[in-house]
Structure formats: C-alpha cells, structure tokens
C-alpha positions as CSV (number, residue, x, y, z in Angstrom):
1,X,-60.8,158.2,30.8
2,X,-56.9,158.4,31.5
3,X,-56.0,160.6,28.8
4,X,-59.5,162.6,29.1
5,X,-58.1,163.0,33.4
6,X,-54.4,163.7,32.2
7,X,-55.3,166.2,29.7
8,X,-57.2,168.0,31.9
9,X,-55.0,168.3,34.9
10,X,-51.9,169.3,32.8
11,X,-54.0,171.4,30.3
12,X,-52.8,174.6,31.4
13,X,-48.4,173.1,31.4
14,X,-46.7,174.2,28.3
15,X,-44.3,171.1,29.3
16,X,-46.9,168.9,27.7
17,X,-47.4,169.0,24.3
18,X,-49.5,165.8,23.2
19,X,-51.2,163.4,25.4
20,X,-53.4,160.9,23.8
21,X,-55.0,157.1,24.2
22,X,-54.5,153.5,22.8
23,X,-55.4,149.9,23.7
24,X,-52.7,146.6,23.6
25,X,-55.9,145.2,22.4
26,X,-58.5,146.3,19.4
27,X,-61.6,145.8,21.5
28,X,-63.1,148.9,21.1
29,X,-60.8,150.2,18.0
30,X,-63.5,152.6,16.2
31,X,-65.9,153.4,19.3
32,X,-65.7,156.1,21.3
33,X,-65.9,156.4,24.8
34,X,-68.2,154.4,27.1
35,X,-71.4,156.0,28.1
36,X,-70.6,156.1,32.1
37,X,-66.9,157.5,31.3
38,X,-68.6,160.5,29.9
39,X,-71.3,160.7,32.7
40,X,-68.4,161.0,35.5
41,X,-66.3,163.2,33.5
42,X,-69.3,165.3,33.2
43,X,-69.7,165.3,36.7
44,X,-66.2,166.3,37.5
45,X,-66.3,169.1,35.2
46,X,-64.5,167.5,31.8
47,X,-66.8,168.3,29.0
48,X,-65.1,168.8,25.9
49,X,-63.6,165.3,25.3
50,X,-63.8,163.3,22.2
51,X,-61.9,160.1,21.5
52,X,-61.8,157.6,19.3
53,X,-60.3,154.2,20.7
54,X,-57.2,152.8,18.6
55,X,-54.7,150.5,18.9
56,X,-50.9,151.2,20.1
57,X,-49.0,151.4,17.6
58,X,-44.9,150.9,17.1
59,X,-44.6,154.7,15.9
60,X,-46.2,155.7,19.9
61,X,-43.1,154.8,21.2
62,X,-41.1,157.0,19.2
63,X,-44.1,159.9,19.6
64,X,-44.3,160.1,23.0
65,X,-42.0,160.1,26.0
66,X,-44.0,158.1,28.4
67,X,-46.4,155.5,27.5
68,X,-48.1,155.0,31.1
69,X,-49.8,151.3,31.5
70,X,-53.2,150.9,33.4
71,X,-52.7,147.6,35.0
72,X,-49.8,144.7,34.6
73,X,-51.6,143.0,32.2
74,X,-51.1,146.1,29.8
75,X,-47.7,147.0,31.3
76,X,-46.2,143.6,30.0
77,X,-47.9,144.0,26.7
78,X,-46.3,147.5,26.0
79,X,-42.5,146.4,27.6
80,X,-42.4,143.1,25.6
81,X,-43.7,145.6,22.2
82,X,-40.8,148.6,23.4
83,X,-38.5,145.1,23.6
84,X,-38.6,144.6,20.6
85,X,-38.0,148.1,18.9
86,X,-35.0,148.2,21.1
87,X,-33.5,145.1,19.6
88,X,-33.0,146.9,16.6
89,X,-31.7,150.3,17.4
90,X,-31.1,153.2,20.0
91,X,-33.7,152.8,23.2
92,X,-32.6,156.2,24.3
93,X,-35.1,157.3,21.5
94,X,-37.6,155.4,23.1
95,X,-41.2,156.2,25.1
96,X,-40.6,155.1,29.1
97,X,-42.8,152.2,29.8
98,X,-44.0,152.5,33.1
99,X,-47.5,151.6,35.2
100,X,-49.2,154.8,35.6
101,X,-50.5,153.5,39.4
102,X,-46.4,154.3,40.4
103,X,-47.2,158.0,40.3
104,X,-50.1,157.2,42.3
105,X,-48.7,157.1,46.0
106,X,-49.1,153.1,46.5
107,X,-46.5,151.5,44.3
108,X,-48.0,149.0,41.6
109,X,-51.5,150.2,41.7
110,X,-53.7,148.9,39.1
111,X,-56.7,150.7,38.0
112,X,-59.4,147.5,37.6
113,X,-61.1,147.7,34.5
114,X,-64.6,149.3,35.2
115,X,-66.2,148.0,32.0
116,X,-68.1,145.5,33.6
117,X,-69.3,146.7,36.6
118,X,-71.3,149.9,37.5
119,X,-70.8,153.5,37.5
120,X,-69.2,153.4,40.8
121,X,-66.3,151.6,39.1
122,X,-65.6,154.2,36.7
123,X,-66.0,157.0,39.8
124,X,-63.2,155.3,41.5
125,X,-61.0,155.0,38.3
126,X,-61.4,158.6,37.9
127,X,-60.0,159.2,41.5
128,X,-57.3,157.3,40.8
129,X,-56.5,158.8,37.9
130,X,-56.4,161.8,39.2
131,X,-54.3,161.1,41.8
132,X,-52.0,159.1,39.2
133,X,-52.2,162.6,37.3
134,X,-50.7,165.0,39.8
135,X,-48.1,162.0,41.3
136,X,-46.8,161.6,37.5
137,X,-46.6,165.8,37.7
138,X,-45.0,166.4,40.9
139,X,-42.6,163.4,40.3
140,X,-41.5,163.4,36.9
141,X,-42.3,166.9,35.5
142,X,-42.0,168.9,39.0
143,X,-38.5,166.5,40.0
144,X,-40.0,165.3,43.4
145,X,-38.5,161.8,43.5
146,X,-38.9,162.0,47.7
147,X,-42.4,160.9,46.9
C-alpha cells in the first residue's frame, strides 16, 4: 500500500522518477496485493495499481535514493543490509535508510502491520501513509526541515 500512497501523491512531481515496493522478508514474494489493500485504495480513489511483491534486493540501494522502512523491525533489517554494502565501497552512492513514520509528524512512528487484523487496520495505514507521503515531500523534496 506505501508505494501504491506514495506514487499517487507525488504522481504529478517530475522530481520523482521511480518509486517502487520490496519486503526484508519473501513472505508474499510472487503475490500481489492483499484483497483489503485494494478495497481502501479503491475507496480513496487509487485504482490503477498493480504490484507484484519481491524481495529487497542489494542493487535497490544503489537504484533508489531513499529506501523508506515501515516499522523498526524492517528499518534494522535494511541498515544492517546498506552496512554491509558500505564496507566495501563509497556510501555516498548509497539509498538513505530511514523509517518512513519520521516524515510523518510524530518521530518514530510505525505503521503496525494490518495483515492480520480487519479492514479498519489497513484504513488507518493508509492515513498514515499519507501523511508520511506529504511529510517526506515537504521535508526532503520541498526543504522544510522546521517540521
């Protein structure tokens, strides 16, 4: 749902030019989006996604400029894997690794996994994400870093 939000906020801002989605884990590598993601992005007007879950891969971090985490658990996961791609060479070149909540106006929010719960779960993640959208804009592409 992240990249489906993300997408669709900065769809129309020629300073992004690829936004896309991976798991730390290979859960779900192969299946596409859960049934309730699709109903709420429905219901908030994002009808044209498709996406096919993968796995992060080393090559992301050289693809993308920021790789934004969903919770802790992941954040780790993607520092310890950009750790170890900086050991060998120039980090400069490197994706950010950051918690995507930072952008969200409470420092270290998670978004908690709705997988298992109901579709209420996946309508808060999706106000979340939207607010983690337009933070991540205003901050890092806009250059508000008062907020």
């Amino acid at each position: 749902m992240g990249e489906a939000v993300f997408r669709h906020r900065t769809s129309s801002d020629p300073r992004i030019k690829l936004v896309d989605s991976a798991g730390t884990e290979s859960y779900n590598v192969g299946n596409g989006p859960d049934e309730r993601t699709m109903a709420v992005l429905k219901e908030n007007g994002i009808v044209d996604y498709s996406h096919v879950a993968r796995k992060v891969k080393k090559s992301d971090f050289n693809r993308f400029d920021y790789v934004l985490a969903m919770d802790r658990s992941n954040l780790r996961d993607l520092q310890v894997l950009r750790q170890r791609l900086a050991a060998g060479g120039d980090t400069e070149k490197l994706a950010h690794v950051v918690l995507f909540g930072d952008y969200g106006g409470e420092k270290g929010e998670e978004i908690i996994d709705p997988w298992y719960g109901e579709l209420w779960g996946f309508e808060v993640a999706y106000e979340q994400l939207v607010r983690f959208s337009d933070g991540f804009i205003k901050k890092v592409l806009d250059g508000d870093h008062e907020n």
